[in-house]
C-alpha positions in Angstrom: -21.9 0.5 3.2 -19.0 -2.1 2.5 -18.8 -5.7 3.3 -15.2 -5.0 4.3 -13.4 -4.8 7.1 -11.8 -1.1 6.1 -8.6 -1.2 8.4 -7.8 -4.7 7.8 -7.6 -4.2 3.9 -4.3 -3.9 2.7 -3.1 -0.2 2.7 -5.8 1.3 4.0 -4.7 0.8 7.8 -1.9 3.3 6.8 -5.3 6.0 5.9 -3.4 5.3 2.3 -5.3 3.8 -0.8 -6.3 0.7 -1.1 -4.6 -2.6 -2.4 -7.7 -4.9 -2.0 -8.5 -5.8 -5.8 -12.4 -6.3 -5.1 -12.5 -2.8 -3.6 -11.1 -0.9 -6.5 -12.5 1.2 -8.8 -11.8 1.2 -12.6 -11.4 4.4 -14.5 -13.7 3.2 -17.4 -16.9 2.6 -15.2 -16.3 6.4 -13.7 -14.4 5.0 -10.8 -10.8 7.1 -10.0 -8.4 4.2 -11.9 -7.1 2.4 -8.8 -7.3 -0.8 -10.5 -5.3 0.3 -13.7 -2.7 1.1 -11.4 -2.4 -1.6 -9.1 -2.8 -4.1 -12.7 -0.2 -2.1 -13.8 1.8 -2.6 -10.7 0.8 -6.6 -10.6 2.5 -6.6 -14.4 5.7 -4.9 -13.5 6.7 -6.9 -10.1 5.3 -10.5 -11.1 4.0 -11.4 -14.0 5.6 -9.1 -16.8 8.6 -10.4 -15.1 11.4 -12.5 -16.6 12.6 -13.7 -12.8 8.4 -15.2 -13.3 9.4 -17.3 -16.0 12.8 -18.1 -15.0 11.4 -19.8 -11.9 8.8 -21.7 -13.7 11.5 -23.7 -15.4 14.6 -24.0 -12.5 15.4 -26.3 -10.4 13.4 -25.7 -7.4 10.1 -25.2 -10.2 10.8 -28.5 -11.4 11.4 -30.5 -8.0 8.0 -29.1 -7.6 6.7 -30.2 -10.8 8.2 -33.8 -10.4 6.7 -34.4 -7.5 3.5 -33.2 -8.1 3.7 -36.0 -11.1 4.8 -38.9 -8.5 2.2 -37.7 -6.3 -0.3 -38.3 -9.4 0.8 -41.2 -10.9 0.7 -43.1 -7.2 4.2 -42.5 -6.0 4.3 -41.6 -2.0 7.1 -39.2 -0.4 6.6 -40.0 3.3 10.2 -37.7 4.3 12.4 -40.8 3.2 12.2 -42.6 -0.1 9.4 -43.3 -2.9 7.4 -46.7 -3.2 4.9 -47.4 -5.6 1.0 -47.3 -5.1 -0.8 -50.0 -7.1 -4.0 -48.3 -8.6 -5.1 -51.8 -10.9 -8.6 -51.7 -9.1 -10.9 -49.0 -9.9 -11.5 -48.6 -6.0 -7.8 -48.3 -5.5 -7.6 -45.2 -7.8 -10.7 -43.7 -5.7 -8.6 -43.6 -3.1 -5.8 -42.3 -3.8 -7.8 -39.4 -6.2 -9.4 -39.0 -2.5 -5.8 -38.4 -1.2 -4.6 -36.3 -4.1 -7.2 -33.7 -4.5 -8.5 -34.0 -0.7 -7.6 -30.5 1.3 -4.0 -30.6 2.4 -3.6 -32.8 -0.1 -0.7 -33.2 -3.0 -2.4 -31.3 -5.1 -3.2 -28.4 -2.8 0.3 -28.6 -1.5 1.5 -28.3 -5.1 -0.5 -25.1 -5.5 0.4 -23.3 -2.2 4.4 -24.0 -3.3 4.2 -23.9 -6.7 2.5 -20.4 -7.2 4.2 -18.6 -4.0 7.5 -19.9 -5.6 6.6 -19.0 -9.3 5.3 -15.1 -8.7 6.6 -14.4 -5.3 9.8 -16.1 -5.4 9.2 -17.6 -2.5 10.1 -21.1 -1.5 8.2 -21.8 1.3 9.8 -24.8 3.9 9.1 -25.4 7.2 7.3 -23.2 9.4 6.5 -20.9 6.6 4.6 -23.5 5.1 2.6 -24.4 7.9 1.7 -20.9 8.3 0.9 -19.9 4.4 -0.8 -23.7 4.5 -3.3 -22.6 7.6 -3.9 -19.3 6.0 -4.8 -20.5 2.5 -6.5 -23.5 2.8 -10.3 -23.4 1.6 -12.0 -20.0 1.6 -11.9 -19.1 4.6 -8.7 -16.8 4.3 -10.3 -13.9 2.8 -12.2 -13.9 5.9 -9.8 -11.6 7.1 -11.3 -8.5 5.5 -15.2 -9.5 5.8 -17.2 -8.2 8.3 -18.5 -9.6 10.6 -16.2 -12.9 10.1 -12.9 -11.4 10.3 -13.3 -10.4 13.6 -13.8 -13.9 14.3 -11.4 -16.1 12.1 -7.6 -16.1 11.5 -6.6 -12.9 12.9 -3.7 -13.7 14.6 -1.5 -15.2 11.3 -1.9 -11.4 9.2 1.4 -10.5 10.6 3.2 -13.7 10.1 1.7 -13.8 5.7 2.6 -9.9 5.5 6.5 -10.9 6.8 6.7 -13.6 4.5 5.3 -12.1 1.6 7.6 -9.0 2.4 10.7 -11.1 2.3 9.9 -12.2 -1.3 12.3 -11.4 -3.7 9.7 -10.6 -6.3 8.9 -7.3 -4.0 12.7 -6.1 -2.8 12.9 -4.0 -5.8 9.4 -2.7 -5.4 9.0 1.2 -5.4 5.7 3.0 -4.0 4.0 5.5 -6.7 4.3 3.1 -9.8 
């Protein structure tokens, strides 16, 4: 008995093994050493990568970075140019801490960007945004794989994560059987 949804976790719709972390077995606790390999996989794409680090400190890293601090420190992007917020009254920096760490928020945003751009390589704009944004935001898009909610929430935006996350450039030299 599983609290997962078996054909909507990753690589098991192909009757292949598994990619979904939390269903893996590790070798050490008598399990068949799916985890080792999919860790060992995780290292060699993303984060044993030097393209990783590279992207942390480039341009596009840092854009993302600076305004993350202007977003902090009270300064407003609407689309068109900054103006300053004055936080001089405790109630004033309420509010905007409301803004910043409120859902869809800057920092939210920041994350979303940031860490797609970061280990994926992808700089999501646009409508890719919008969809990753929908898709992430709160818990509910692990919903996906858990019965009986997946049947229920977010179905219908799998396909359009899966072709994003397939165009990353962290994944176009990945090879099957690592």
């Amino acid at each position: 008995q599983t609290p997962f949804i078996k054909k909507r976790c990753p690589g098991d719709d192909l009757g292949q093994r598994t990619t979904f972390l939390l269903a893996m077995s590790d070798e050490a606790a008598g399990g068949d050493g799916n985890r080792e390999k999919f860790k060992a996989c995780m290292w060699k794409y993303f984060f044993g990568s030097s393209d990783m680090n590279d992207r942390r400190h480039d341009s596009v890293g840092r854009r993302m970075i600076d305004q993350l601090k202007r977003d902090y420190c009270g300064r407003t992007s609407a689309g068109q140019q900054s103006e300053r917020i004055p936080l001089t009254t405790p109630e004033a920096f309420r509010a905007h801490s409301a803004n910043f760490f409120k859902p869809g928020g800057p920092l939210e945003m920041f994350t979303i960007k940031y860490v797609n751009y970061v280990i994926f390589g992808i700089d999501l704009q646009g409508d890719d945004l919008k969809v990753m944004t929908e898709w992430l935001q709160g818990l509910f898009g692990t919903a996906h794989y858990i019965y009986p909610a997946g049947y229920l929430y977010k179905t219908k935006l799998i396909d359009k994560i899966a072709a994003i996350y397939e165009r990353a450039p962290a994944l176009q030299m990945f090879e099957e059987g690592l």
